[in-house]
N, C-alpha and C positions, 0 to 999 in steps of 0.2 A: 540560200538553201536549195539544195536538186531535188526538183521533184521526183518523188516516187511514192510507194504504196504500202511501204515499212522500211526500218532503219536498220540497219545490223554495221555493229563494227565496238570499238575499244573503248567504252564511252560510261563516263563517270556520271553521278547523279546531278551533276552541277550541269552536264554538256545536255541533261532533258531540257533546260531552260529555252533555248532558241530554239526548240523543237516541243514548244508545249503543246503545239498544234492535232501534236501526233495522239493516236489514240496510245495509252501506254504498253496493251496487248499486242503492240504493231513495233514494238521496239527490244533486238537483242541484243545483249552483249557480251563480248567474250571478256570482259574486265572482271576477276573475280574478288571486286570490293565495293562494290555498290550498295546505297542501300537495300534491304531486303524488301520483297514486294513493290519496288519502281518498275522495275522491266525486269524481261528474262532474263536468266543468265547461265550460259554456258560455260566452263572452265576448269582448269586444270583439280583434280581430288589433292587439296593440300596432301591433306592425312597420309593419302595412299601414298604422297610423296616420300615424306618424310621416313615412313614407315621400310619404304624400298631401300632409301640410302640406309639407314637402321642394319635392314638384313644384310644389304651388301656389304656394308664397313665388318658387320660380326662371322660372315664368313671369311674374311680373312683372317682371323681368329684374335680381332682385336678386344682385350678384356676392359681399356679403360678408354670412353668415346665422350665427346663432347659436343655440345648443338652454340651455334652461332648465328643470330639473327634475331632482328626488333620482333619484342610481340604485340601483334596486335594484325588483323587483317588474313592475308594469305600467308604472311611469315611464322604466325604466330600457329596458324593449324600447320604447318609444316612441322616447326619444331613441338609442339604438340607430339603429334604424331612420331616422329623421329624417338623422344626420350620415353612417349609410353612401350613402344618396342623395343628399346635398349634397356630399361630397366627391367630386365629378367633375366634368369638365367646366372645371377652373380654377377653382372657386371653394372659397372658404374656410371651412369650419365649427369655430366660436369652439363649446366646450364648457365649459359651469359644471360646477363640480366641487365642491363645499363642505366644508369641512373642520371645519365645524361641528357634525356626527353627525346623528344623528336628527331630524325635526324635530317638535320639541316646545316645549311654552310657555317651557322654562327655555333652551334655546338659540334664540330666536327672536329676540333681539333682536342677537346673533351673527351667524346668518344673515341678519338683514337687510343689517348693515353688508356682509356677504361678498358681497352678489347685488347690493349698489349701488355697489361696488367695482369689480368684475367687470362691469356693464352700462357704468359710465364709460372704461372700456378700451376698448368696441368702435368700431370707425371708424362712418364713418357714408356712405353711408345703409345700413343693418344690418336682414334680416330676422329676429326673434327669436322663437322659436317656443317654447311654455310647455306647458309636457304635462298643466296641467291649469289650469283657469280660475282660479284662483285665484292661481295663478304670473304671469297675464298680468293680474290687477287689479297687484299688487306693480309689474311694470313697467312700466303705466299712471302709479303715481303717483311711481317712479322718473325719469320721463319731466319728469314736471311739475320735480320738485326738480333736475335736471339741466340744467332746459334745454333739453331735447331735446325734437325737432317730430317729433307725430304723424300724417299719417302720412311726411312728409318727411326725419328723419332716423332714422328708427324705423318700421318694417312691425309691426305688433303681431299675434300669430297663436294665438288658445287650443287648448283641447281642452275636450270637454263641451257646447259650447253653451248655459251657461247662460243665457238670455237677461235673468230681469234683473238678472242680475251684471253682464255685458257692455253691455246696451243702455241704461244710464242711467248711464253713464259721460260726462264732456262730450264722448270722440273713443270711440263704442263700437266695441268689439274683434271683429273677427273670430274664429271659430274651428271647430275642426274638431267635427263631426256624425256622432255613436255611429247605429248603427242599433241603440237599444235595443229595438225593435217585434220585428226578426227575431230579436234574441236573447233574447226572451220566451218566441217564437213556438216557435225552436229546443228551448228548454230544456224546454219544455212537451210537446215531441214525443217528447223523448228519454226522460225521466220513464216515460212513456205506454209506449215501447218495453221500457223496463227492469220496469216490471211487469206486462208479458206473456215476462219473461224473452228478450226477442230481443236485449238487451244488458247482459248479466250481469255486464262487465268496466265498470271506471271510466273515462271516455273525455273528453277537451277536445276542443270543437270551438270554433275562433273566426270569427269574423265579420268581413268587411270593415268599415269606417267607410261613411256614406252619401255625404258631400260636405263640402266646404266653407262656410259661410256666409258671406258675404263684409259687411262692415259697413264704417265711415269708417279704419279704423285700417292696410288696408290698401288705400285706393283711391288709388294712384297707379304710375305706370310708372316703372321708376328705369334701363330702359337706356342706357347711358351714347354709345350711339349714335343722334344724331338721327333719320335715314335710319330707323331700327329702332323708334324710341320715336315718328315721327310714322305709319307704317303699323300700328302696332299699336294707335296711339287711334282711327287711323279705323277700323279694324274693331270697335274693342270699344266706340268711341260707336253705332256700328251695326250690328250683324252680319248682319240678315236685307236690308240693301240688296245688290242684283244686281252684286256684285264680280268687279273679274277683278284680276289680278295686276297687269296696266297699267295698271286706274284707281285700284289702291292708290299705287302709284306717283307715279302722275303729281303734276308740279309738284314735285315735291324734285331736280330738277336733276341726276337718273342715270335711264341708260336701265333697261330692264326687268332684263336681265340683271346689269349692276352692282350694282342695289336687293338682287336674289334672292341674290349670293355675299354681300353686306355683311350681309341676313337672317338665311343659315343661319351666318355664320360667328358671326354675336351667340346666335344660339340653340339653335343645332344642328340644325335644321330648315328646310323652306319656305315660303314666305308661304302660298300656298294650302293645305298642310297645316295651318297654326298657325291659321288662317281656321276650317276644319273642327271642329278641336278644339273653338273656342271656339263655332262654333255644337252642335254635342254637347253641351258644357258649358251650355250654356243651353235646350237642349231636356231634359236631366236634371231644370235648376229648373222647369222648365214643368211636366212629368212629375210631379214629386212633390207643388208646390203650387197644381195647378189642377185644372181640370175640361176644358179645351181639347182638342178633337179630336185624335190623331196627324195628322189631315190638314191642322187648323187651326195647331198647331204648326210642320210643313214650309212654309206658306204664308208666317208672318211671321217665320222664319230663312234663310228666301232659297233652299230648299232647291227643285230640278226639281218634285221632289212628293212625294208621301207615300213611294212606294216608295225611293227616291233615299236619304230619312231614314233608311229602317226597315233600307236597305240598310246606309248605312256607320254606324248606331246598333250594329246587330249585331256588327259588324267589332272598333270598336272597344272594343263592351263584353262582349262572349258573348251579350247578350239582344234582344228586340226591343224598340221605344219603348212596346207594351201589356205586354210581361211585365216589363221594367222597372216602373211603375206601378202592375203589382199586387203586386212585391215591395216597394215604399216607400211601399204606401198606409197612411194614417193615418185609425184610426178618427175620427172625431167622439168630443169629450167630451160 
């Protein structure tokens, strides 16, 4: 064992054992299943996980969504989280349940039959969300043996972001993005605190997820109202063109205000709010994977100006579009 003067790394309550030495206040980890009260622990917010792929799958105006994954641990507050946000609003969340046990190599070929059983029941077109990438290769090739179109009668939605598990798929997967940077970052602070004695006590703190990743598996609109499904592809074929609510409109054969009740009654919201969103959501991807001005980012989101941006960035997220940035900036390797 290396000397030093606390522990921090990936480490299960089993890995305390050759390390009983340690005080347990001197010991963190980023493993979010340990038992409770052994050591700190730093780690991804299931819930908030779950809950993110939720909103994403139903802004594309998916009405019937389904969760995939073991419960129990971090899988289990994931889909937690996922179907208490899916379950409103009229729409329906299909939950796997497996009755297979554990999963291990000797009941693996049990559970496959159960999850390909279970994926051939859902109607279609079905958001299906996997609470760990590995769940969504399974329904990738579930997909293939069924029949079933990706992304047409199947939304496919990970967790983990592996990319080349996902992106070298022939329809690659979407899925959701751990901020494992900040929960480094965290875990490394807290460590630091505990042996200056400023946190003596065994403490979890968890971390939001960063974003979605958006790949072929989920790029299509599926609301099942035209009015709703052709104003929503023109803003998301273009979001930084000079929109008003009239010129989303116009040419679908209802005036302004018809468009707007047909809008919110499909999504619970307004056209020019859901306009907004989605330029937020794409000034986030700007934010984290470029180098582009906050001012040059407001220019080609269509935004008054910089100020306009930083104004409703803040609104909507606690932070501004530079503090943003510097909380999701990624070293160079």
């Amino acid at each position: 064992m290396a000397e030093g003067d606390g522990i921090l790394g990936f480490l299960s309550n089993r890995a305390l054992g050759p390390v009983s030495r340690w005080r347990e206040g001197l010991v963190v980890t980023v493993s979010n299943q340990p038992d409770k009260g052994r050591m700190s622990v730093v780690c991804s917010d299931d819930r908030a996980v779950g809950r993110m792929a939720a909103e994403y799958l139903d802004s594309l105006g998916l009405r019937n969504l389904a969760v995939l994954g073991w419960w129990g641990g971090y899988a289990g507050e994931r889909a937690d989280g996922f179907a208490q946000a899916a379950n409103t609003g009229g729409r329906v969340c299909r939950v796997f349940r497996g009755r297979a046990g554990a999963r291990n190599k000797e009941m693996e070929h049990l559970l496959d039959g159960e999850i390909g059983a279970w994926l051939q029941s859902l109607p279609t077109p079905c958001g299906i969300y996997c609470v760990d990438d590995r769940f969504a290769v399974e329904v990738h090739k579930w997909a293939h043996q069924l029949g079933r179109r990706i992304p047409d009668d199947w939304a496919i939605l990970g967790t983990d972001n592996d990319h080349l598990l996902l992106g070298l798929l022939d329809c690659p997967v979407s899925s959701v993005e751990l901020n494992g940077r900040e929960i480094g970052f965290a875990a490394a602070k807290l460590l630091a605190a505990q042996l200056r004695n400023q946190a003596p006590e065994p403490v979890r703190i968890e971390i939001p997820p960063m974003r979605v990743v958006r790949r072929a598996s989920t790029d299509l609109r599926y609301d099942e109202d035209p009015v709703v499904r052709a104003v929503l592809a023109r803003m998301t074929a273009d979001p930084g063109r000079a929109w008003t609510v009239t010129s989303l409109v116009e040419g679908l054969g209802l005036s302004r205000r018809a468009a707007e009740l047909r809008f919110r009654k499909q999504t619970g919201g307004g056209i020019y709010d859901r306009l907004i969103d989605l330029r937020i959501a794409r000034a986030k991807e700007a934010l984290m994977d470029g180098t582009e001005s906050v001012g040059r980012i407001s220019e080609k989101l269509g935004f008054y100006d910089q100020r306009q941006l930083s104004h409703l960035f803040k609104l909507r997220t606690g932070m501004t579009p530079r503090d943003f940035r510097r909380r999701h900036e990624i070293t160079e390797s």
